[in-house]
Legacy VTK file of the C-alpha trace (Angstrom):
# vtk DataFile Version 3.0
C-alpha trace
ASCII
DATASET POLYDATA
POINTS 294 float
0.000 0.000 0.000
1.426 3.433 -0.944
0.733 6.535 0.519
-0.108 9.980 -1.225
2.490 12.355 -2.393
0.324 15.057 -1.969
1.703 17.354 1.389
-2.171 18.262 2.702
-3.285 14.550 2.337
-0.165 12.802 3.948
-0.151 15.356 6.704
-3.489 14.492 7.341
-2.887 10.930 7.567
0.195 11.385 9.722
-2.638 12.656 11.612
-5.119 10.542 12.122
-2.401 7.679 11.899
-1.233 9.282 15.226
-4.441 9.140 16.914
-5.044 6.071 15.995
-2.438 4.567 17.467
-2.701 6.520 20.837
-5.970 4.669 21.224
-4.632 1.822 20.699
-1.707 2.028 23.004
-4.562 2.831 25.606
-6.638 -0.261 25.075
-3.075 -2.525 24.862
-2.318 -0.938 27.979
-5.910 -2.397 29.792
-5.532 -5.826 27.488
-2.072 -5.966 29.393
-3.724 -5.654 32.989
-5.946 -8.299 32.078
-3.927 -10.713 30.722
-1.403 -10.609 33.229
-3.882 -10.784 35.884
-5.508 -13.916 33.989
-2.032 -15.592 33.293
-1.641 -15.823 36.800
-4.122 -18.385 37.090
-4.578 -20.284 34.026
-2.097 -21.567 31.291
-0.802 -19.048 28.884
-2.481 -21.449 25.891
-5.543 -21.471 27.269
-5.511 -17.409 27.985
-4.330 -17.279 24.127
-7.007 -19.956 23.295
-9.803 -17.797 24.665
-8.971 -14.675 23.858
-8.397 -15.466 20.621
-11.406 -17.213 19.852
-12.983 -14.250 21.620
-11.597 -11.991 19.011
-12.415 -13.974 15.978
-16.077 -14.057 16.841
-15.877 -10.332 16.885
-14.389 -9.949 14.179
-16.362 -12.180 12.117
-19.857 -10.774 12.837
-18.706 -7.096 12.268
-17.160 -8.744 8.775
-20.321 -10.308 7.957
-22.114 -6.512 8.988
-19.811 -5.275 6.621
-21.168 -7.950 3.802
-17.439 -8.944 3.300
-15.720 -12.397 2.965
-14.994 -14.357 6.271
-12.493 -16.572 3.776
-11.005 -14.673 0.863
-8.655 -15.926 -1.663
-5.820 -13.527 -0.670
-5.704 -14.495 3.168
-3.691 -17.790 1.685
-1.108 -14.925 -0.368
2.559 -15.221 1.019
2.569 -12.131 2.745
-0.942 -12.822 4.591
0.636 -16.345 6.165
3.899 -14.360 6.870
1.923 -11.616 9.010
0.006 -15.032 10.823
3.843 -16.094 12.006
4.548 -12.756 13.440
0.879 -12.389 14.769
1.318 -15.994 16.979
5.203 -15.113 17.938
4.291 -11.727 18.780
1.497 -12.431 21.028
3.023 -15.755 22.409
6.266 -14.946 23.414
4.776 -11.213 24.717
1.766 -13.038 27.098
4.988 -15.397 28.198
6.603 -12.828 29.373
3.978 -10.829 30.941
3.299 -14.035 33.038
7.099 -14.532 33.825
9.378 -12.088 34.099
8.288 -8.317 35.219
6.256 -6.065 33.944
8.182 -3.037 33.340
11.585 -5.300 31.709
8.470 -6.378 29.132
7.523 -2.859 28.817
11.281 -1.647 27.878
11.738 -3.935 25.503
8.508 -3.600 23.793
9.289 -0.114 23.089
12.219 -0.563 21.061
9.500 -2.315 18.260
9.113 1.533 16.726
12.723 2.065 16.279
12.635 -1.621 14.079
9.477 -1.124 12.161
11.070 2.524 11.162
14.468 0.969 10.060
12.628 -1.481 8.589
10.322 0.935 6.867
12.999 2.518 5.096
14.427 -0.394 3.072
10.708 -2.220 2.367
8.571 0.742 1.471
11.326 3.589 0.464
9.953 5.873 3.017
12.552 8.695 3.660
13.749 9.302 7.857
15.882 12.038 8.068
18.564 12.356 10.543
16.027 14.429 12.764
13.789 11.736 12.970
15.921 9.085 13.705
17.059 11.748 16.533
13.813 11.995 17.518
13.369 8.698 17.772
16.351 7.591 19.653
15.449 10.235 21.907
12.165 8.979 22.469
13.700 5.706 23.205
15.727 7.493 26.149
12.617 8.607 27.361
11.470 5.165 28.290
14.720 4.250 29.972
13.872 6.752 32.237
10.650 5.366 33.067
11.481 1.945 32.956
15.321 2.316 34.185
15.897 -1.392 33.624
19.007 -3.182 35.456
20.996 -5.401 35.603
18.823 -7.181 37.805
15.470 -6.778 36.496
16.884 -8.373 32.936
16.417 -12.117 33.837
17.522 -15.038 30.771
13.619 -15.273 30.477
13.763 -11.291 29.106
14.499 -13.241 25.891
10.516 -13.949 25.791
10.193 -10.181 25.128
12.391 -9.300 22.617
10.963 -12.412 20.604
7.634 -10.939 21.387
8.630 -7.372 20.151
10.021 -8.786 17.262
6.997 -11.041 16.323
4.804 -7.422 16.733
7.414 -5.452 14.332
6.894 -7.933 11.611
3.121 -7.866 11.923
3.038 -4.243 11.423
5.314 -4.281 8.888
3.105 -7.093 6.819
-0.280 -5.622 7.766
1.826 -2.644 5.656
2.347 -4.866 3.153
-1.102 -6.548 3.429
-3.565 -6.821 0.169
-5.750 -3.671 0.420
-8.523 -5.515 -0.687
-8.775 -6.742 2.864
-10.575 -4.837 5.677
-10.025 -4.094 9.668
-12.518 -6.353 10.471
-10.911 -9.458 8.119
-7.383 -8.880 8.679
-8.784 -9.089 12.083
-10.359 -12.573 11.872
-7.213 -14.007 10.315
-5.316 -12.322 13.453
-6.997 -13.807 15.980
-7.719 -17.208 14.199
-4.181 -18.130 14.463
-3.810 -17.168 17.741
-6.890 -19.525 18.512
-4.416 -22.522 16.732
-1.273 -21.640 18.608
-2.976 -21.057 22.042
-4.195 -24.721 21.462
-0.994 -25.869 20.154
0.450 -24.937 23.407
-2.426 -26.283 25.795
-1.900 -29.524 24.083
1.888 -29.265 24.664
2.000 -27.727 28.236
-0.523 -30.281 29.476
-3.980 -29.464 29.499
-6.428 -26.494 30.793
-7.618 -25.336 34.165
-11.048 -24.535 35.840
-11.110 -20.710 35.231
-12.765 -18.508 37.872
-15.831 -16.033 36.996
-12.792 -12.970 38.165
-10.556 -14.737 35.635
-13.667 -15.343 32.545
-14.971 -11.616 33.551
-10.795 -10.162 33.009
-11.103 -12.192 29.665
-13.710 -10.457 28.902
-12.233 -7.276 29.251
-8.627 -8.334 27.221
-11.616 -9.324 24.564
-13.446 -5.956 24.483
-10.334 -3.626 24.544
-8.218 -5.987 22.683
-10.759 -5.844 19.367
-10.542 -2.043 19.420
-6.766 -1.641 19.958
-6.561 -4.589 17.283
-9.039 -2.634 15.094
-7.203 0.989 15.688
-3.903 -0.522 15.372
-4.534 -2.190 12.037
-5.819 1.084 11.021
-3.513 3.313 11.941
-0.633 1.143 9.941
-2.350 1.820 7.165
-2.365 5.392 7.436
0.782 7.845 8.236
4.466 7.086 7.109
5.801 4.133 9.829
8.463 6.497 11.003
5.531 8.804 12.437
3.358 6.715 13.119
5.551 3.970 15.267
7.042 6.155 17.916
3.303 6.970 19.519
3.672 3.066 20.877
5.665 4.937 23.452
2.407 6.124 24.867
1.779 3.264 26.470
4.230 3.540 28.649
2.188 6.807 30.359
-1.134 4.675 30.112
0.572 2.286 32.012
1.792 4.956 34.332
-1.630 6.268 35.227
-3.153 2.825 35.614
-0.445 1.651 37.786
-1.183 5.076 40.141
-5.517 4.310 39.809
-5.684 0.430 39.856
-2.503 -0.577 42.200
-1.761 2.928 43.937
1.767 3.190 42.386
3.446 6.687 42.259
5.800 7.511 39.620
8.860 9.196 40.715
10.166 12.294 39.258
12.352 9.903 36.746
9.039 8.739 35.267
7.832 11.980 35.156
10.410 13.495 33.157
10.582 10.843 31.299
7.293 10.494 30.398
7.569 14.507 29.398
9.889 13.280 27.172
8.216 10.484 25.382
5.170 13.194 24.272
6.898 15.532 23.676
9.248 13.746 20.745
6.039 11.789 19.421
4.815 15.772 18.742
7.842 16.681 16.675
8.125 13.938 15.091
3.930 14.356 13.956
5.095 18.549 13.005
8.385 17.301 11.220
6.332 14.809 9.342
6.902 15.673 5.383
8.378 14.126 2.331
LINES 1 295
294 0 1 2 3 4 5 6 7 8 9 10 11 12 13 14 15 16 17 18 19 20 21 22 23 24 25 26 27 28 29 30 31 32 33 34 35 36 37 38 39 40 41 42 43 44 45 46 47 48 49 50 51 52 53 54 55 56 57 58 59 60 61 62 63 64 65 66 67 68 69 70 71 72 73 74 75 76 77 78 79 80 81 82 83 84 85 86 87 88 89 90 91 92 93 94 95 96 97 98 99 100 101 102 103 104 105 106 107 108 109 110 111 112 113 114 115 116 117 118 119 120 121 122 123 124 125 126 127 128 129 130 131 132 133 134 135 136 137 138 139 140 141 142 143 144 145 146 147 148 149 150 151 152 153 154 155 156 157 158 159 160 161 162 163 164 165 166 167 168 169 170 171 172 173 174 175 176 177 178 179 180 181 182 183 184 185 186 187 188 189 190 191 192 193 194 195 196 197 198 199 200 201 202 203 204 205 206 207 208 209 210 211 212 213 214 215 216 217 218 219 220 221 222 223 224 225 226 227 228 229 230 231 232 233 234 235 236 237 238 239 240 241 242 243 244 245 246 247 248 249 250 251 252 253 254 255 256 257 258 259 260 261 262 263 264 265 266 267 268 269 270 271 272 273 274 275 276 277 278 279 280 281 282 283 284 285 286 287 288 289 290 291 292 293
């Protein structure tokens, strides 16, 4: 998919690009809560198994609202199976972590998944970063070391689980790119979540079988469901939208989302560190949306 030349229209999808994903960074942030709240009881499969299958039932009735395809030729193209690999690594490796190593080592490596989609950006769809953005960027980057300040001791052998998982996101971004524009939200979507339904079980059946859940642990399912679908949704949008290299770096949003929740939900209070460092993280993802041209 290739975006328009024309200054007025690819500031304006810079724009709403941005937005976009700022919403979804908000809803990840909540479908994080949940699922680490869930993985503490159940097996990660089976978390993966019903979310997913969660998802895909979503998906599929607002695809068959939207009279489209639930199975279209394309979703078997080369590029639609390679985004399904990075979908189930992404999410596997990411809900691994999230269950066993801590939070905020996950969160510091996830944010280093803009800096790879932009470098990545530049040599499979020719989109131009000038030194001042990869500034930007890098100083974004800094940002969330601030907030996250990771250690020596908080990066455990099982931190590998999160760079596989950021990894596994960065090349489903980069194929949803790269994805057949004859394919909406809503089926991209259904193919999303489908193989996540496959791998969760893939594990269950390999990690030895599936527990009782609670009604806390269905009703925090419920929840990953419901925000997951929209930050899937505004996510898959947003992609599709600005240039990667502006459009990427708002991930590091999440990171203040996380912030405030932590403060609200578990009475944390962020220390002038994270405070600065959050300053930081806004106010690059600003300059980067007002430097935004060809």
């Amino acid at each position: 998919m290739s975006l328009s030349t024309d200054p007025a229209a690819l500031k304006a999808g810079n724009l709403k690009g941005a937005l976009l994903m700022v919403l979804a960074m908000f809803l990840f942030s909540l479908e994080d809560m949940a699922v680490k709240t869930v993985a503490a009881h159940l097996p990660v499969g089976q978390v993966l198994t019903f979310f997913g299958a969660g998802g895909m039932a979503v998906f599929a009735v607002l695809t068959l609202r939207r009279r489209e395809r639930l199975i279209h030729p394309v979703m078997a193209e080369r590029v639609m199976l390679i985004r399904a690999a990075f979908e189930v690594t992404g999410r596997v490796f990411f809900t691994l972590s999230l269950a066993f190593t801590a939070l905020s080592t996950t969160s510091a490596i996830l944010q280093a998944t803009p800096l790879l989609v932009a470098a990545a950006g530049v040599a499979l769809f020719h989109e131009r970063v000038t030194l001042l953005r990869w500034a930007l960027i890098a100083l974004g980057f800094v940002g969330v070391l601030l907030v996250i300040r990771p250690g020596l001791d908080g990066f455990t052998p099982l931190s590998i689980l999160a760079v596989l998982g950021m990894i596994g996101f960065a090349g489903r971004d980069l194929a949803t790119r790269a994805a057949p524009a004859v394919l909406s939200y809503a089926q991209l979507g259904v193919t999303g979540f489908a193989a996540l339904v496959l791998s969760g079980l893939a594990l269950t059946l390999w990690s030895g079988g599936w527990v009782l859940p609670r009604l806390t642990d269905l009703a925090a399912l419920g929840l990953a469901v419901a925000v997951g679908v929209g930050a899937y949704t505004a996510l898959t949008m947003a992609m599709r939208m600005g240039e990667l290299s502006v459009v990427t770096p708002f991930r590091y949003v999440r990171l203040l989302f996380a912030m405030i929740l932590g403060a609200l939900v578990f009475g944390e209070r962020p220390d002038a560190f994270e405070l600065i460092g959050g300053a930081v993280i806004v106010g690059t993802g600003v300059l980067l949306m007002l430097t935004a041209r060809r």
